[in-house]
MIDRENKE-23548 format. One line per 4 residues: for each residue x, y, z of N, C-alpha, C. Coordinates in nm, 2 decimals. Each point is the difference from the previous one (the first is absolute). Layout:
! MIDRENKE-23548
X,Y,Z,X,Y,Z,X,Y,Z ~ ... $
//
This chain:
! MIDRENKE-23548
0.21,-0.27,0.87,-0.12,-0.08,-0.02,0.02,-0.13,0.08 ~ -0.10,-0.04,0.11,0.02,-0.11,0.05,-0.07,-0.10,0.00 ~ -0.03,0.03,-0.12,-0.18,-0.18,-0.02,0.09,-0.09,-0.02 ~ -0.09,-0.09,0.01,0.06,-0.17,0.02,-0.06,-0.03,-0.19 $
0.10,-0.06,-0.04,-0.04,-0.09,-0.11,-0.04,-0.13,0.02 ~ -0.01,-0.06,0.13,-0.04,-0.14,0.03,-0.08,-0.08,-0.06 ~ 0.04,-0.11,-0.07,-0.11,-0.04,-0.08,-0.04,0.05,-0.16 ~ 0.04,0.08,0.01,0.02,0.08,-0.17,0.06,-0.05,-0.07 $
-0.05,-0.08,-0.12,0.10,-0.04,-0.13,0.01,0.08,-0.10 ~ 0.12,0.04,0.01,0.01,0.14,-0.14,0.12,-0.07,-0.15 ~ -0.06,-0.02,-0.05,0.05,-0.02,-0.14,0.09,0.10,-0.01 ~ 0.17,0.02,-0.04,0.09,0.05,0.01,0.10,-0.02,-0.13 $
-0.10,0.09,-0.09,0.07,0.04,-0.16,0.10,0.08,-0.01 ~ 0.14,-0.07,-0.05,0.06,0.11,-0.09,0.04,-0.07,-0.08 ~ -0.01,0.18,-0.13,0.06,0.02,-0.12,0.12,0.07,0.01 ~ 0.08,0.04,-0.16,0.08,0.01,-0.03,0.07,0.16,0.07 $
-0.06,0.06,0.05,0.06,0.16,0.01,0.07,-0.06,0.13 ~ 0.15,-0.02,-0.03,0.10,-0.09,0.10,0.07,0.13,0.09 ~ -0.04,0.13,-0.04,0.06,0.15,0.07,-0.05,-0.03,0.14 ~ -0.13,-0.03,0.00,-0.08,0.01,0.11,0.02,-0.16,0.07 $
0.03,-0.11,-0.01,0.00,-0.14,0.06,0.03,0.01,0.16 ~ 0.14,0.14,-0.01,0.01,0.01,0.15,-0.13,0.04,0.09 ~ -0.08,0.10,-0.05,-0.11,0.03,0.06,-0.06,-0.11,0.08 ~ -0.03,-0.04,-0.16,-0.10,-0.11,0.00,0.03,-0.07,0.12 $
0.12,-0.11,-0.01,0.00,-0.07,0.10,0.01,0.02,0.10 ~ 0.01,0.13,0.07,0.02,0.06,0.11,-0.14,0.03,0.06 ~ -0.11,-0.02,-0.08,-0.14,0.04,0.04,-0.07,-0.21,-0.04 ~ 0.04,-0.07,-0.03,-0.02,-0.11,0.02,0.02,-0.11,0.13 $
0.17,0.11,0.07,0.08,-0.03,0.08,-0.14,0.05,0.14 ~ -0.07,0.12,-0.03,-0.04,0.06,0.10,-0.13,-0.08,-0.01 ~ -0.08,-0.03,-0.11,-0.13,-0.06,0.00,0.00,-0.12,0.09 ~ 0.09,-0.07,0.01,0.01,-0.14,0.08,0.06,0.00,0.15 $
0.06,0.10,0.02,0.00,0.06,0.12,-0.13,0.07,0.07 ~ -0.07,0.00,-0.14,-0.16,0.04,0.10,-0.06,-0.08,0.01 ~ 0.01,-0.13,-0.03,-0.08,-0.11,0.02,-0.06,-0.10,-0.14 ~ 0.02,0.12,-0.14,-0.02,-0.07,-0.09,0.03,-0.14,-0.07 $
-0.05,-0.06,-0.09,0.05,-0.15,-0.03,0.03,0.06,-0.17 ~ 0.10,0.01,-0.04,0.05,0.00,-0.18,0.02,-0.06,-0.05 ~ -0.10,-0.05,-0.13,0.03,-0.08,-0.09,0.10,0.04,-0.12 ~ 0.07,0.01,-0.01,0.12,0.09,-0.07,-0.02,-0.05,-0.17 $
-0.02,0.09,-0.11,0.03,-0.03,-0.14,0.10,0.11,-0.05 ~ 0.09,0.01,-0.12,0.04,0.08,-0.04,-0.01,-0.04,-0.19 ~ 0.03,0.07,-0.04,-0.08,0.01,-0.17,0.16,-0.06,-0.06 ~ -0.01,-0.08,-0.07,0.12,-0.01,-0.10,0.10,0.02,0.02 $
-0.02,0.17,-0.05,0.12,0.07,0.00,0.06,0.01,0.15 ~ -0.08,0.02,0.05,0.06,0.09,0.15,0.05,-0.18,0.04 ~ 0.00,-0.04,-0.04,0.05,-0.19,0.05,0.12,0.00,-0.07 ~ 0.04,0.06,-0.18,0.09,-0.05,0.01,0.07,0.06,-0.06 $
-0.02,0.14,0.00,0.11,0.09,0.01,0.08,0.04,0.09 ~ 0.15,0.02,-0.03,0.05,0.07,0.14,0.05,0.15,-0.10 ~ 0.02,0.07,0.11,0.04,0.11,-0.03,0.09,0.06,0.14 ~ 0.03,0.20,-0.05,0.08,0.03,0.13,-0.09,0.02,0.10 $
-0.11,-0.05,0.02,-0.05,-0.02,0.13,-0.04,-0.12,0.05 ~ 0.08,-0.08,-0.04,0.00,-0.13,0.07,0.02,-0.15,-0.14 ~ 0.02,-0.08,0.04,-0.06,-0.16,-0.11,-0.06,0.00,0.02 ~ -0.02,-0.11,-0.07,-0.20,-0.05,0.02,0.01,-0.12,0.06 $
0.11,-0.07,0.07,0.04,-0.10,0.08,-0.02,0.06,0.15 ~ 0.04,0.14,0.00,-0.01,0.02,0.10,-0.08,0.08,0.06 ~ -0.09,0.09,-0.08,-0.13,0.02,-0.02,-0.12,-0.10,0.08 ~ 0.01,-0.15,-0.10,-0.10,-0.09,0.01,0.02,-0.06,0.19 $
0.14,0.00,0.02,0.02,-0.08,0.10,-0.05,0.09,0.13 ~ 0.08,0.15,-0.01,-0.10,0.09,0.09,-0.15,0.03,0.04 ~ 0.00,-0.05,-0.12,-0.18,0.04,0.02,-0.03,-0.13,0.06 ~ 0.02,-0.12,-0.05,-0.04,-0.12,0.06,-0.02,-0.05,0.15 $
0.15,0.10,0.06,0.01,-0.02,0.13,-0.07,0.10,0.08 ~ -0.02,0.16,-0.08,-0.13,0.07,0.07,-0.11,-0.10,0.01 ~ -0.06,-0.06,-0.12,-0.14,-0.04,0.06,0.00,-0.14,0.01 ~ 0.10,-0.06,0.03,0.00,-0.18,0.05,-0.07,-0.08,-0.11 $
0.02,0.02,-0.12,-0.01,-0.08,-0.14,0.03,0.02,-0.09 ~ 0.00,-0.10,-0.09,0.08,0.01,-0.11,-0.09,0.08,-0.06 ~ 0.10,0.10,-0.11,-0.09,0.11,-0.09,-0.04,-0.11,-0.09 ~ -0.19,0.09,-0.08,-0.02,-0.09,-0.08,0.06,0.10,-0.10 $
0.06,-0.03,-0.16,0.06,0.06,-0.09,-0.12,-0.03,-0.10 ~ -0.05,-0.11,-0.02,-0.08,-0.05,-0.15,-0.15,0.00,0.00 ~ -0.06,0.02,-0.08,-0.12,0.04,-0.02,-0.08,-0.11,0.03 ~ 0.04,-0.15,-0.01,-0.03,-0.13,0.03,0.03,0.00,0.19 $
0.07,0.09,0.05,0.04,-0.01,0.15,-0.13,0.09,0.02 ~ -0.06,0.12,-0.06,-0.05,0.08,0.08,-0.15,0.03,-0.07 ~ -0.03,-0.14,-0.08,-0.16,-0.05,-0.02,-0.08,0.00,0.10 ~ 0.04,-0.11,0.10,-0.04,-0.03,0.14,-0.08,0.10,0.10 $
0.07,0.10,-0.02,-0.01,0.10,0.11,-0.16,0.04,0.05 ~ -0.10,0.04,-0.14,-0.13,-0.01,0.04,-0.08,-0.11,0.00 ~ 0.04,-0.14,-0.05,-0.08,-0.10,0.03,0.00,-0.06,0.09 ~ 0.13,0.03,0.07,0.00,-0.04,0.14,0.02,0.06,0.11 $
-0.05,0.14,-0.02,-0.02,0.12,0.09,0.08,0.01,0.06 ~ 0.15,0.05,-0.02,0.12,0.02,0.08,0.01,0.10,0.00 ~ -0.08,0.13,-0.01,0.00,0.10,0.03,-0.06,0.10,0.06 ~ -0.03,0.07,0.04,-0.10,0.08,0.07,0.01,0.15,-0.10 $
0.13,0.04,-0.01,-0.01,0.15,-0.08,0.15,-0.06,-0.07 ~ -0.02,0.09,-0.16,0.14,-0.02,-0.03,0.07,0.14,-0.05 ~ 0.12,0.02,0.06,0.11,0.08,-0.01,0.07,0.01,-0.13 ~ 0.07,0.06,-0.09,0.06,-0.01,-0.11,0.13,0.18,0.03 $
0.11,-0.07,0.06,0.09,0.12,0.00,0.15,-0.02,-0.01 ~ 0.05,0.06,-0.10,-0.07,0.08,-0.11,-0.05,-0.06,-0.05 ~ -0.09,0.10,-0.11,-0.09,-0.06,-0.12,0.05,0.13,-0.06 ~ 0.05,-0.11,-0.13,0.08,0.12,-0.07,-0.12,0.07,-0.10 $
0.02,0.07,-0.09,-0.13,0.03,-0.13,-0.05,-0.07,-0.07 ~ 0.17,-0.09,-0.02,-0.08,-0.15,-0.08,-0.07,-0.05,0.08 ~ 0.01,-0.05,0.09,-0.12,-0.10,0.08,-0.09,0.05,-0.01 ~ -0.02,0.17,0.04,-0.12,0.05,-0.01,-0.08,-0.01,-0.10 $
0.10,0.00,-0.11,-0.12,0.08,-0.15,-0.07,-0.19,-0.01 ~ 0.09,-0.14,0.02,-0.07,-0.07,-0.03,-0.10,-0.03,0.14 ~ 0.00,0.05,0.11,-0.10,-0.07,0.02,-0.11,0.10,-0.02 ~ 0.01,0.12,-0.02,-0.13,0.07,-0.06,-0.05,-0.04,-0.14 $
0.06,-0.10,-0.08,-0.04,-0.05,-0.14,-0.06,-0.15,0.06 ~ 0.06,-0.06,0.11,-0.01,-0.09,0.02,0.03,-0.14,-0.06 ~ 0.14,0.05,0.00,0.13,-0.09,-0.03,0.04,-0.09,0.03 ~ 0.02,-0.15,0.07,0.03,-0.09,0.06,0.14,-0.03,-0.08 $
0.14,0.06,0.01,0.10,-0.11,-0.04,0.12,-0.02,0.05 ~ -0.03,0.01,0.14,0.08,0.02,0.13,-0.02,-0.05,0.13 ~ 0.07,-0.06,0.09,-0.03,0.01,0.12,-0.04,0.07,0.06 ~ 0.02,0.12,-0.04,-0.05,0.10,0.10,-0.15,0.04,-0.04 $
-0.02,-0.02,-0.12,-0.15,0.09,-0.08,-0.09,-0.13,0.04 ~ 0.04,-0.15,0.03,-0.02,-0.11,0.01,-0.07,0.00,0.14 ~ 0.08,0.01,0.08,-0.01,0.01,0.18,-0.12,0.12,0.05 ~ -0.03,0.14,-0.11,-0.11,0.08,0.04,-0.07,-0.06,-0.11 $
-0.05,-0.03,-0.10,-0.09,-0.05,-0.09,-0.05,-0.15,0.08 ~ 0.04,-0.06,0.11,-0.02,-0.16,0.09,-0.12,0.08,0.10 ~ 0.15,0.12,0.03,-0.06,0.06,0.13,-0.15,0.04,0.04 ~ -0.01,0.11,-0.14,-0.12,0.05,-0.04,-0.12,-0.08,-0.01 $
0.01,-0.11,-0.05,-0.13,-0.08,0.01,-0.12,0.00,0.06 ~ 0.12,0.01,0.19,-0.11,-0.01,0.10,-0.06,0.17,0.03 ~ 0.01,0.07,-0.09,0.00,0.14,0.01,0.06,0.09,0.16 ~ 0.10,-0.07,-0.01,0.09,0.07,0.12,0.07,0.09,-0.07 $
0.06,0.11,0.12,0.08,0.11,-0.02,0.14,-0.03,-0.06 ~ 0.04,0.10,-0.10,0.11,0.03,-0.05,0.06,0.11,0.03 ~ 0.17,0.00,0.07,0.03,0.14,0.02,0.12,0.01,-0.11 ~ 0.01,0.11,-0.09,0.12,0.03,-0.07,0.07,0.11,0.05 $
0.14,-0.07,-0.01,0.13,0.09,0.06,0.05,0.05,-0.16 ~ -0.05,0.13,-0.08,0.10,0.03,-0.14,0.11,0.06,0.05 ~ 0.07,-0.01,-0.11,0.12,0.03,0.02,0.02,-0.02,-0.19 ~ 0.05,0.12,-0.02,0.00,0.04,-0.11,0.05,0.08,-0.07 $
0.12,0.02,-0.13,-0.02,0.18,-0.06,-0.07,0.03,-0.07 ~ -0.06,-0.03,-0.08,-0.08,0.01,-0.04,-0.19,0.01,0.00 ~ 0.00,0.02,0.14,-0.12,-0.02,0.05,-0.13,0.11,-0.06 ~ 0.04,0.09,-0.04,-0.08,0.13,0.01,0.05,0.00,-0.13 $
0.03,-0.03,-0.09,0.01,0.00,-0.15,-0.06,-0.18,-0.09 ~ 0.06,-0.09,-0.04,-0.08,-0.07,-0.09,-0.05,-0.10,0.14 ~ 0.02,-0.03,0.09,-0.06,-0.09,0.10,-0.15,0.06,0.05 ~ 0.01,0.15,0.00,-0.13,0.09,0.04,-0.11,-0.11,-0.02 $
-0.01,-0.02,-0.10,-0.14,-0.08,-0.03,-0.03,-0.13,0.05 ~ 0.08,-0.09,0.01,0.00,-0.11,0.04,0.02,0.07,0.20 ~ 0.03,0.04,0.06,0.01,0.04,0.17,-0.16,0.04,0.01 ~ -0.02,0.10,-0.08,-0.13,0.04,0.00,-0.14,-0.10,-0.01 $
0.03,-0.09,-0.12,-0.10,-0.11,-0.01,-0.01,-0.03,0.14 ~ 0.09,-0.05,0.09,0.01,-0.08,0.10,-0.07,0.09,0.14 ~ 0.03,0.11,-0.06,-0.09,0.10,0.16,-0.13,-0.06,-0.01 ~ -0.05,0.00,-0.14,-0.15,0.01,0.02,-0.05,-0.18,0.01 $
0.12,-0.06,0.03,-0.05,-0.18,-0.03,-0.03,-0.02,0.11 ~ -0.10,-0.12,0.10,-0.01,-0.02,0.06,0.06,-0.13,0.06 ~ 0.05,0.06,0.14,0.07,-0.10,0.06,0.14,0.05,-0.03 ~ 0.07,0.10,-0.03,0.09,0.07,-0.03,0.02,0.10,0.13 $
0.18,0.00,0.03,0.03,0.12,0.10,0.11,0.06,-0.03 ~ 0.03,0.12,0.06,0.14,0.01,-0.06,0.04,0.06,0.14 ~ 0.18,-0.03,0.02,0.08,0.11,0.09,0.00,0.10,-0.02 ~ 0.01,0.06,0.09,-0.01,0.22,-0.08,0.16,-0.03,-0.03 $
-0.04,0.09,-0.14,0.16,0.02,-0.06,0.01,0.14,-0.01 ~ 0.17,0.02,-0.02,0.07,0.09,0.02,0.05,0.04,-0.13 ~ -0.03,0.12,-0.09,0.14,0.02,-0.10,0.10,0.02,0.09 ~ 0.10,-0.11,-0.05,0.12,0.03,0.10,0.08,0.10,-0.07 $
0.01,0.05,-0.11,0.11,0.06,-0.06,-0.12,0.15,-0.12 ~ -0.01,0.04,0.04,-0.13,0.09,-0.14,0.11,0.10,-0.07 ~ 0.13,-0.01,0.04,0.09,0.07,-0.13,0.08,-0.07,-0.08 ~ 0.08,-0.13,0.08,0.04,-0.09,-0.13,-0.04,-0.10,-0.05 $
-0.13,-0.03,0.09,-0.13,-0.11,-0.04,-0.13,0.05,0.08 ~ -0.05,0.10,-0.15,-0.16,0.07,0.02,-0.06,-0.12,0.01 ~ 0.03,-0.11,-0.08,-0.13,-0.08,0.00,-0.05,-0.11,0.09 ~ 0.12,-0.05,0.05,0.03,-0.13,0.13,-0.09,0.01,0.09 $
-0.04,-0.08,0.08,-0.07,-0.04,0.10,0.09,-0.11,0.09 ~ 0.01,0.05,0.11,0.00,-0.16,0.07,-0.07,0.07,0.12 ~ -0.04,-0.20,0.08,-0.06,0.00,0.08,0.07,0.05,0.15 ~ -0.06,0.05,0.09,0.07,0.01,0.14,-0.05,-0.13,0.04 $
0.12,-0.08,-0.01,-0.02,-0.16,0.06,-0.02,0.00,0.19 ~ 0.08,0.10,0.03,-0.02,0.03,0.13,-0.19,-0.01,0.04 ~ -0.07,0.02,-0.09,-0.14,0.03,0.05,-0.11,-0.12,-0.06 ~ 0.12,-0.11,-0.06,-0.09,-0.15,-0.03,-0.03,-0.01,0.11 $
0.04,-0.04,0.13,-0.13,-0.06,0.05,-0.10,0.08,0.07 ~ -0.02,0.08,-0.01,-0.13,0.10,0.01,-0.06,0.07,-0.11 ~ 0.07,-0.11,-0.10,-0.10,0.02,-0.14,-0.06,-0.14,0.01 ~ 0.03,-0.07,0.04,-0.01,-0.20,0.03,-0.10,0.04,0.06 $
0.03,0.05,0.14,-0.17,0.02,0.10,-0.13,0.10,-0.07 ~ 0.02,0.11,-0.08,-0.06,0.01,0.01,-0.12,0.01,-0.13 ~ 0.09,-0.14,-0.08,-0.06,-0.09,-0.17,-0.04,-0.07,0.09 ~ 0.04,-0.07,0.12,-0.13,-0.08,0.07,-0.14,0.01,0.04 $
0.03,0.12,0.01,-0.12,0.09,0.09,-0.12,0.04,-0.16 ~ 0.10,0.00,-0.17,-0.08,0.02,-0.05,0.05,0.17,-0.06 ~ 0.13,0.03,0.07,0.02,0.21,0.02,0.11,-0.03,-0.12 ~ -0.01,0.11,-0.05,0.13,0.06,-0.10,0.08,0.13,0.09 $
0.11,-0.03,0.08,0.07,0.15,0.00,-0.01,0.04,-0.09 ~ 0.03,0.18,0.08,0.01,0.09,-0.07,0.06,0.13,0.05 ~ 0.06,0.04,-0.02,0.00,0.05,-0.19,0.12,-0.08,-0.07 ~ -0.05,-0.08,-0.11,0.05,-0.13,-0.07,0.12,0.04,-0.02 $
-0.01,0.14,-0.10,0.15,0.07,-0.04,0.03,0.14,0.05 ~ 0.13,0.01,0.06,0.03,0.11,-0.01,0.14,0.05,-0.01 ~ 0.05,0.10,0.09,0.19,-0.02,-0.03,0.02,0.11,0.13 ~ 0.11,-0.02,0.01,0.05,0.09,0.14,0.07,0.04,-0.07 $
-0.03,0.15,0.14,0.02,0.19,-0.09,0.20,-0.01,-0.01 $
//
């Protein structure tokens, strides 16, 4: 994929599913290399937990220096975002089930639920990266709310595992930003879910 993200402000959410962070930032790493501008948030947890896939010191600091600012962490940092139009489309990856199920209730008690509830205002695009095990069992409802909400996108996801986790979802982060282009355009890929044979 060779589009330019020039000029593009993408709001650049993560939550807590820290399995996938490598992804993540590796497809943050590529967005700005196309030209995009990131306003980087991460939710709470994913701020200040460390685990075996990294601290949250060193988490916060990587991400920072992908998108040349300081992450916002607090719900008071990531008010701003739609009153002062710092965004064009916003990203959330991962978005774990919890983030999901609250922003389908429409939940605000996070930086991250904070930063798409700002975003949304100006009725701009949302793309969700899930990542999940439980996606296709008690999340079902809340993923689902969100297909049919407007101004909602999602990465096509993958059961990565349908024998020792029937129910998981994660996203192919590889295909954010041609899920980015084409929630600009207004498109949902497709086929949203599936699994390789």
């Amino acid at each position: 994929m060779n589009e330019s993200y020039s000029g593009i402000r993408i709001g650049y959410v993560m939550t807590g599913s820290f399995c996938t962070f490598e992804r993540s930032f590796r497809q943050a790493e590529r967005l700005r290399e196309m030209g995009a501008e990131l306003v980087p948030v991460m939710s709470e947890n994913a701020a200040e937990i460390s685990t075996r896939f990294g601290t949250n010191e060193g988490n916060i600091r990587r991400f920072s220096e992908i998108c040349g600012k300081e992450v916002i962490t607090t719900i008071a940092g990531a008010e701003p975002i739609g009153p002062k139009d710092l965004t064009d489309i916003m990203v959330v990856a991962p978005c774990t089930s919890n983030t999901a199920a609250k922003l389908a209730a429409g939940v605000t008690d996070s930086a991250a639920t904070m930063a798409v509830k700002s975003h949304l205002r100006g009725g701009k695009p949302v793309v969700l990266a899930i990542a999940s095990n439980d996606s296709l069992l008690a999340s079902a409802k809340n993923i689902g709310e969100l297909f049919n909400r407007k101004n909602y996108y999602f990465v096509p996801m993958l059961q990565d595992d349908i024998e020792k986790k029937p129910a998981s979802l994660v996203a192919e982060f590889e295909m954010l930003p041609e899920a980015i282009s084409a929630a600009l355009r207004g498109v949902q890929l497709r086929p949203i879910i599936y699994h390789k044979a």
